[in-house]
C-alpha positions as CSV (number, residue, x, y, z in Angstrom):
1,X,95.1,-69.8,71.4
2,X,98.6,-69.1,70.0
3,X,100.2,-66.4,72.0
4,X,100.4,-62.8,70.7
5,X,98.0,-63.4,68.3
6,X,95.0,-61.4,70.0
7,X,94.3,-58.5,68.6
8,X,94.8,-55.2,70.9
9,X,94.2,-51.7,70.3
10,X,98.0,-49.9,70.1
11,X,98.1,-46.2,70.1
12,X,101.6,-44.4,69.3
13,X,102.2,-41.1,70.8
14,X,104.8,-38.5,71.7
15,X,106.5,-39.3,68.4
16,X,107.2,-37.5,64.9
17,X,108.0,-40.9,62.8
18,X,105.6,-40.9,60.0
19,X,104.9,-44.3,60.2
20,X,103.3,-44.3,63.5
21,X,101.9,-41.4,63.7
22,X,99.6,-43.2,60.4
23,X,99.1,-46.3,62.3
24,X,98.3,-44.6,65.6
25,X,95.1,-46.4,67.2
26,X,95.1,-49.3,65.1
27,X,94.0,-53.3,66.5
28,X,96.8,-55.4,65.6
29,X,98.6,-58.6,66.4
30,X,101.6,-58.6,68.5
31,X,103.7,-60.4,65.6
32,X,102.2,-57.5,63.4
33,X,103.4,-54.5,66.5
34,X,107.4,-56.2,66.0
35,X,107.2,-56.1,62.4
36,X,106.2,-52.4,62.6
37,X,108.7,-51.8,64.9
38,X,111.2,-53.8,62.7
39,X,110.5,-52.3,59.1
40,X,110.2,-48.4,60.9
41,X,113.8,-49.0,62.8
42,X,115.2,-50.2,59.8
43,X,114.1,-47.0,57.4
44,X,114.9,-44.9,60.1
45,X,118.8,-46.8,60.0
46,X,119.1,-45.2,56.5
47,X,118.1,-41.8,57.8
48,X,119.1,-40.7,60.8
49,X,121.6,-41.6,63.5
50,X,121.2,-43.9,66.3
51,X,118.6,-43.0,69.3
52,X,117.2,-39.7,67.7
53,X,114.4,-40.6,67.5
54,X,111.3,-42.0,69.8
55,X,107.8,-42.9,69.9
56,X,105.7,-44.1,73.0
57,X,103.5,-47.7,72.8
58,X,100.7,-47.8,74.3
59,X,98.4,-51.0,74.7
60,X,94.6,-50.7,75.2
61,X,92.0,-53.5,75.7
62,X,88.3,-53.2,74.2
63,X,87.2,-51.4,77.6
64,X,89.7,-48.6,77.1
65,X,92.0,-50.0,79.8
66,X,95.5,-49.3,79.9
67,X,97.3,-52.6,79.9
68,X,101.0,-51.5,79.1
69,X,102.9,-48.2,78.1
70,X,106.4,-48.4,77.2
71,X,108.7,-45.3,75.1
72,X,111.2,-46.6,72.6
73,X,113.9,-44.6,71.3
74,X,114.4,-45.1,67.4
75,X,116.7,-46.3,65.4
76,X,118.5,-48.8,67.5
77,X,121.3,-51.4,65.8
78,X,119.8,-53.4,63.5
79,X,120.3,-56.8,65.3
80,X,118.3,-55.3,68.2
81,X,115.9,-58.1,69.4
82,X,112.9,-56.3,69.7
83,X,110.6,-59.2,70.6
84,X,112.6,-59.1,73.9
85,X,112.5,-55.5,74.3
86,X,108.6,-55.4,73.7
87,X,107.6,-58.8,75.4
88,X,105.5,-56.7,78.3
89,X,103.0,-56.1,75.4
90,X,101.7,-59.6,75.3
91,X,98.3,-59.5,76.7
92,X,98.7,-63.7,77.7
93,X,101.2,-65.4,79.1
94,X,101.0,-69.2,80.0
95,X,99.7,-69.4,83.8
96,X,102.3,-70.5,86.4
97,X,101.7,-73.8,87.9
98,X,102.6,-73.7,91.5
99,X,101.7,-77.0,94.3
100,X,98.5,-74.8,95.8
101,X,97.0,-75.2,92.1
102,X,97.2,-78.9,92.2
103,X,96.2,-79.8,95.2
104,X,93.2,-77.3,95.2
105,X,92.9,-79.1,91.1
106,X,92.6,-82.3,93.3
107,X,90.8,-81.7,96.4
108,X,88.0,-81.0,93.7
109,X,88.3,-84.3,91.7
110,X,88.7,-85.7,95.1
111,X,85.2,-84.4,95.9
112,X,83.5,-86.1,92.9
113,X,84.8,-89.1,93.5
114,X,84.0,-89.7,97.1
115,X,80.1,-88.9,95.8
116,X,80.7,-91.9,92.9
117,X,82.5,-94.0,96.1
118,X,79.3,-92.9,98.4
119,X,77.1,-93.7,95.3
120,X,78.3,-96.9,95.0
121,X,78.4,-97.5,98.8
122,X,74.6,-97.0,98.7
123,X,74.1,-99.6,95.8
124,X,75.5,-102.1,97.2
125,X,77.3,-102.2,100.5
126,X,77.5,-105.7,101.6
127,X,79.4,-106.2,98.5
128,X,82.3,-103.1,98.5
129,X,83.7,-102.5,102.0
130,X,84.6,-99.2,102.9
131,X,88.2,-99.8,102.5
132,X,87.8,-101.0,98.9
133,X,85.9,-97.6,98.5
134,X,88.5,-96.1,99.3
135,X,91.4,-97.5,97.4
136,X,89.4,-97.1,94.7
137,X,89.1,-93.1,95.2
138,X,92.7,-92.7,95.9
139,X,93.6,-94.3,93.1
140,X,91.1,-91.9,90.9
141,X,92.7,-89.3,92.8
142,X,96.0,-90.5,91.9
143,X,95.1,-90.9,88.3
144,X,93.2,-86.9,88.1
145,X,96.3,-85.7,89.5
146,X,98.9,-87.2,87.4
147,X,96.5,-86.1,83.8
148,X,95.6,-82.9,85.5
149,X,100.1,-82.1,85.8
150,X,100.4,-83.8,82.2
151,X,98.0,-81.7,80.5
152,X,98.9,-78.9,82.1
153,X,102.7,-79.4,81.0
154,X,101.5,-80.2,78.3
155,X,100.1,-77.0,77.3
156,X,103.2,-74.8,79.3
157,X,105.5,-76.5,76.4
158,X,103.4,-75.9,73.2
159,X,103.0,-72.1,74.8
160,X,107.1,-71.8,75.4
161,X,107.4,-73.7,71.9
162,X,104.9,-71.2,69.9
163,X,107.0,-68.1,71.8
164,X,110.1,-70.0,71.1
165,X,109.2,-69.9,67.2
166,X,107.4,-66.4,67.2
167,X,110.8,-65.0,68.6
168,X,113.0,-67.1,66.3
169,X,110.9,-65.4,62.9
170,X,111.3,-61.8,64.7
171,X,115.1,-62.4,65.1
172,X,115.4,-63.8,61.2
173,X,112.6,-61.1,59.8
174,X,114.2,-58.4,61.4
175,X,117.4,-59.4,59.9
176,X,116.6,-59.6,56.3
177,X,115.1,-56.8,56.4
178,X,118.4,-55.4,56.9
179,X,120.0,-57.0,54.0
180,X,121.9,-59.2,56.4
181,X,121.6,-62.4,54.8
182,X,124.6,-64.0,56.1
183,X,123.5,-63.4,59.6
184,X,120.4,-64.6,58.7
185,X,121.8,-67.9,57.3
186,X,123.8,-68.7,60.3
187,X,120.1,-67.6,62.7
188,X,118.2,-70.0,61.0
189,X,121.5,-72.5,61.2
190,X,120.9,-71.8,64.6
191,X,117.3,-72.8,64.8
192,X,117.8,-75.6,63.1
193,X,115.7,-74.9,59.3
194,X,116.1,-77.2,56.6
195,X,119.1,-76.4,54.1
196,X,116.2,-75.6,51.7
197,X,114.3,-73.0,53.4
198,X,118.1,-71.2,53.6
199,X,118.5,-71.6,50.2
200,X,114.8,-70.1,49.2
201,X,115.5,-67.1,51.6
202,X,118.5,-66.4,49.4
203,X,116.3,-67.0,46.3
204,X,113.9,-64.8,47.5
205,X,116.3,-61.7,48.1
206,X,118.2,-62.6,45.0
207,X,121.3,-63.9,45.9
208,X,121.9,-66.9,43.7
209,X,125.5,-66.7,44.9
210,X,125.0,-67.5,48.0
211,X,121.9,-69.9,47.5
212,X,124.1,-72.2,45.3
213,X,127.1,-71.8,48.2
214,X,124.6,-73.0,50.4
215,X,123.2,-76.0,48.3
216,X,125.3,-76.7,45.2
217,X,122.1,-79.1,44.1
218,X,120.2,-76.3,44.4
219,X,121.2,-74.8,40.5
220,X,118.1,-76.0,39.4
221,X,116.0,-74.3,41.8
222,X,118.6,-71.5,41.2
223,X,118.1,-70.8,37.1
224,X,114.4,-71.7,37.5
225,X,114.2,-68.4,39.4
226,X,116.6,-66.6,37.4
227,X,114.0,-67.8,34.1
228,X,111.1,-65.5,36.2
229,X,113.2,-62.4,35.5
230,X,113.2,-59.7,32.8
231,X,116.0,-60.1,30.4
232,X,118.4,-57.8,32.0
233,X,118.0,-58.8,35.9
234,X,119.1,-62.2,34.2
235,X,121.8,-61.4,32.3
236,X,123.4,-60.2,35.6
237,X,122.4,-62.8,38.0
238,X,123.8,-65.3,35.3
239,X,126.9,-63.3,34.7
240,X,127.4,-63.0,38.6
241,X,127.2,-67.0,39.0
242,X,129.5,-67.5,36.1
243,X,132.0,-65.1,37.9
244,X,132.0,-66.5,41.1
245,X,133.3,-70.2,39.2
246,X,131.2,-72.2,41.7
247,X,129.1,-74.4,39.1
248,X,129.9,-78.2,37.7
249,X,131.0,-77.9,34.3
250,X,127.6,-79.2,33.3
251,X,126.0,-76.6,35.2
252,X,128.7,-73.9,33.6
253,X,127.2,-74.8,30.4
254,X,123.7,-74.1,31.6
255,X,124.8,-70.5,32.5
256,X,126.3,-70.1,29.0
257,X,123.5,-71.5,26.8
258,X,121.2,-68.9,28.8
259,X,123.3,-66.3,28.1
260,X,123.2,-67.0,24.4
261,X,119.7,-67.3,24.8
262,X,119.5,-63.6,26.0
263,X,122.7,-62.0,23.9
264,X,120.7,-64.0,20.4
265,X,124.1,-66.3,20.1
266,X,122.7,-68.7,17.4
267,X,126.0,-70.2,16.1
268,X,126.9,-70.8,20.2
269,X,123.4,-72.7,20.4
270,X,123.6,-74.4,17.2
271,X,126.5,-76.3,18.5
272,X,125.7,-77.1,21.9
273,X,122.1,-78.1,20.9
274,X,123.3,-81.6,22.6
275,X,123.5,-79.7,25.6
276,X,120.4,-78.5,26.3
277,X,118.9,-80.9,29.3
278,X,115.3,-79.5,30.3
279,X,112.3,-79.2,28.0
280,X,111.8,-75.7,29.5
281,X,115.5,-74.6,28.5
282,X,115.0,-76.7,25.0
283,X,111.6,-74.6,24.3
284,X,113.2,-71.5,24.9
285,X,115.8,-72.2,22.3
286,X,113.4,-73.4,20.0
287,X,111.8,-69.9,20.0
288,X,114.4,-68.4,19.6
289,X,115.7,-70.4,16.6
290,X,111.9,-70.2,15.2
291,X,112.3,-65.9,15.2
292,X,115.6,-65.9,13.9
293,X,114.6,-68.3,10.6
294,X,116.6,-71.2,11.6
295,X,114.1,-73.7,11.3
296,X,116.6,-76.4,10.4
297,X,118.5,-76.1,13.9
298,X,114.8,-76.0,15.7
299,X,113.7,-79.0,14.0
300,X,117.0,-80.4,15.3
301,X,116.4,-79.3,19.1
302,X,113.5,-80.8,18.9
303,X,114.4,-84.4,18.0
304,X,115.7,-84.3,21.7
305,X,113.0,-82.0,23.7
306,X,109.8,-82.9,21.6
307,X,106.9,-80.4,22.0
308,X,103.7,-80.6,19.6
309,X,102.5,-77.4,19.3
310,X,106.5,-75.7,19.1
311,X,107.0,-78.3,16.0
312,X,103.3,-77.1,14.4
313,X,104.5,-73.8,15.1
314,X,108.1,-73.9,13.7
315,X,106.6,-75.5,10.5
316,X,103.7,-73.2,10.0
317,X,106.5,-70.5,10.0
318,X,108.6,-72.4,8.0
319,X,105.6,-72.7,4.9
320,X,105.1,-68.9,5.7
321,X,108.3,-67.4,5.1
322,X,109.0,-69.6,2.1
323,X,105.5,-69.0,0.8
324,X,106.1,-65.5,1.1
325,X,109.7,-65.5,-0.2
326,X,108.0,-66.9,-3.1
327,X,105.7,-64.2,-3.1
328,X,108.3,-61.1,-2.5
329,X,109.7,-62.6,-5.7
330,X,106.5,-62.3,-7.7
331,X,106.5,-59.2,-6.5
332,X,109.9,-58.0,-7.6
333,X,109.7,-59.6,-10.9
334,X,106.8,-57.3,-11.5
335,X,108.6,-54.4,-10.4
336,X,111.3,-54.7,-12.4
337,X,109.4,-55.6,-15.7
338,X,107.4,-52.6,-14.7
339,X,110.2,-50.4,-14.6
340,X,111.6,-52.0,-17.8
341,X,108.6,-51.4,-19.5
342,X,108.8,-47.5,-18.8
343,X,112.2,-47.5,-20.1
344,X,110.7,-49.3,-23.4
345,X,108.6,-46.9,-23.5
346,X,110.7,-44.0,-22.8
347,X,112.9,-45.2,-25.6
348,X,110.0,-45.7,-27.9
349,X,109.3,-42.1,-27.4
350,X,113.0,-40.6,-28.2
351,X,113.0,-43.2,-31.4
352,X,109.4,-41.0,-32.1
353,X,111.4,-37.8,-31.5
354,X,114.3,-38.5,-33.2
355,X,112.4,-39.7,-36.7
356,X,110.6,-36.1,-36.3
357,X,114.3,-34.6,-35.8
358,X,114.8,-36.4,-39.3
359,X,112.3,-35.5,-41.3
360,X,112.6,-31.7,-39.9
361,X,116.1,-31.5,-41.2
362,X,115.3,-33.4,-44.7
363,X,112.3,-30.8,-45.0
364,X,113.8,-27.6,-44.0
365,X,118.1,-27.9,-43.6
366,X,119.0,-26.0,-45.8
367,X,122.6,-25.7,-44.9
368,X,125.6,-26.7,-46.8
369,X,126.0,-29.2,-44.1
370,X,122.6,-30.7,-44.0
371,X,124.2,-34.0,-45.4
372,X,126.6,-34.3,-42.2
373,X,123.3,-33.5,-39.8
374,X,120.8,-36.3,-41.9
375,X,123.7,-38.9,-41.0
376,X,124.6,-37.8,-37.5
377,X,120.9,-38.2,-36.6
378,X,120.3,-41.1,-38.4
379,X,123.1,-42.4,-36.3
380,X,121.1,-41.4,-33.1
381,X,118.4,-43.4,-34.7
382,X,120.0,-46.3,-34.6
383,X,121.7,-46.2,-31.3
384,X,118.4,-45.8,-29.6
385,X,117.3,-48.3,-31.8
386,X,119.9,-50.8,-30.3
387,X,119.1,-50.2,-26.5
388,X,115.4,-50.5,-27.7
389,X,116.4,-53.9,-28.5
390,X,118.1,-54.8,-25.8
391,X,115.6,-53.6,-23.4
392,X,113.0,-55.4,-25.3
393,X,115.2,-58.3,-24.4
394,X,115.7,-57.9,-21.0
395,X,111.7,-57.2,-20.2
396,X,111.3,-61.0,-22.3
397,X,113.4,-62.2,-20.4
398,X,111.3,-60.6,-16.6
399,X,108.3,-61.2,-17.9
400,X,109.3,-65.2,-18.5
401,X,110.5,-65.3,-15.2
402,X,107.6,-63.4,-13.6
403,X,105.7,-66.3,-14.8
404,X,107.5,-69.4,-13.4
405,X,107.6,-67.4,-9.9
406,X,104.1,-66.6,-9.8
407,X,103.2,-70.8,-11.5
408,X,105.6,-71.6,-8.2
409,X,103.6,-69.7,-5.7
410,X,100.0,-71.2,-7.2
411,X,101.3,-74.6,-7.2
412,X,103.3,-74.2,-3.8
413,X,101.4,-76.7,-0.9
């Protein structure tokens, strides 16, 4: 079994931290004790100053046996190497192999040899002398012996290893928990972890910096993680890579088409469409050029970066909008010959008016100026009579073009 893995009751007493007074009596995992320990010492950090705290461990097998008690005073520095500190709390160790343990190991392989030497002594004894016998049970002797110390190494090495590895993720855990990235870097240097698992713990505690100063192949792996990010997050991650002037010129451009992407830069986008070196990157503009109406610079984007379903898409819209610019036209056009039509008629009616106005003042002016009124209001008469006209032109002239908009949108395919 793998050690500190079996599961053990803990109990926490003699403490007020929160934390373990909730998680008092609880089975865990000795890997899952450190990270408690870890993740309470580093809230505590933020909240109180060093040793002020403590809390006593206590470790309990299924028969209610004490099997270790130990008190730890909280918060200790952050780089504190608790696995060291609580190591008494593993319930298995790897047993010592002294000389007494082999030679009792063989004395008992010894014994079932001899009866397979005596066995065969019985069988056939004029044939195997008692010396041959022999030989051949020292050498099985020899042979248990020498398996018996190679499994056993065997199996002290893969235990020190396992420890070896469990102590090396405490150190690095406990670390980034701290927000020591650096440190943790140089650990798992240290320990000798690939140059990409450094680069996805960066990526993972989003510092794209630092990733890329750790791998500058790793921009792709870099933006694909910034892409996973709302719209502000990515604006400053990309603005903070941009700043720090670590990228190829190629990759520089990268940076900037995604930040035209977010800020809505068409004209930037338009000319650097040659740019644009990933489908994903390519279907993102495209989008955005689709929204915005410029369906002549997403057709272009995707001469390079084809995508089916982005081109049905970017001409369906296309048809749409012009379908329904057509439309909005119609619909104008009859707006305004509606509206011309009321002033028609609103003219119409004053022309009515004024005729009554007329024959009123033929009828019954009996003033010595009744002459002067007849002419001033047949005057009116014939003003209104004018803009009648011309607004009788004017609605001709919507109403003819009403027509060929709304013949355009009936025979538009």
């Amino acid at each position: 079994m793998n050690l500190g893995t079996k599961k053990s009751y803990y109990v926490f007493s003699k403490t007020d931290i929160k934390k373990f007074k909730e998680e008092n009596n609880k089975p865990l995992e000795y890997i899952d004790l450190i990270k408690l320990v870890i993740d309470t010492n580093s809230e505590l950090l933020k909240l109180y100053e060093l040793n002020t705290k403590s809390v006593e461990i206590s470790k309990f097998n299924k028969n209610d046996s004490l099997i270790h008690s130990q008190l730890l005073k909280l918060p200790l520095e952050a780089d504190t190497d608790f696995d060291k500190i609580l190591v008494n709390f593993i319930e298995t160790k790897p047993p010592k192999i002294g000389k007494a343990t082999k030679v009792d190991k063989a004395t008992k392989d010894l014994t079932v040899i001899n009866d397979k030497a005596n066995y065969i002594e019985r069988k056939d004894f004029e044939k195997i002398s008692i010396k041959k016998i022999l030989i051949i049970g020292f050498s099985f002797m020899t042979v248990f012996i020498i398996a018996i110390g190679f499994v056993l190494n065997q199996s002290i090495n893969r235990g020190n290893s396992e420890q070896e590895k469990l102590s090396q993720e405490l150190i690095i855990t406990q670390l980034e928990t701290s927000g020591k990235y650096d440190k943790v870097a140089q650990k798992m240097k240290d320990f000798n972890y690939p140059k990409k698992d450094i680069v996805n713990m960066y990526l993972e505690n989003g510092q794209f910096v630092n990733a890329l100063k750790a791998d500058k192949k790793a921009i792709t792996s870099v933006l694909d993680k910034i892409d996973t990010m709302n719209n502000k997050e990515q604006q400053k991650a990309l603005n903070e890579l941009k700043k720090a002037n670590i990228t190829s010129k190629k990759d520089s451009t990268n940076i900037d088409l995604r930040l035209a992407l977010l800020n809505k830069d068409i004209d930037f986008l338009k000319k650097n469409i040659k740019s644009v070196d990933t489908q994903a990157l390519s279907d993102r503009i495209v989008k955005l050029f689709i929204d915005e109406k410029e369906y002549a610079s997403a057709n272009e984007q995707l001469k390079f970066f084809a995508n089916k379903a982005l081109d049905k898409q970017a001409k369906q819209a296309e048809y749409d909008d012009k379908k329904q610019a057509l439309t909005n036209k119609v619909n104008e056009l009859k707006k305004a010959v509606s509206d011309t039509q009321k002033q028609l008629d609103g003219k119409n009616t004053q022309l009515s008016d004024l005729h009554k106005q007329l024959d009123d003042l033929n009828k019954n002016d009996k003033s010595p100026d009744k002459g002067k009124h007849v002419d001033d209001k047949n005057k009116e008469i014939d003003n209104a009579n004018k803009d009648k006209n011309k607004i009788s032109d004017i609605l001709k002239d919507q109403q003819g073009k009403e027509k060929e908009a709304q013949k355009a949108v009936d025979d538009f395919k």
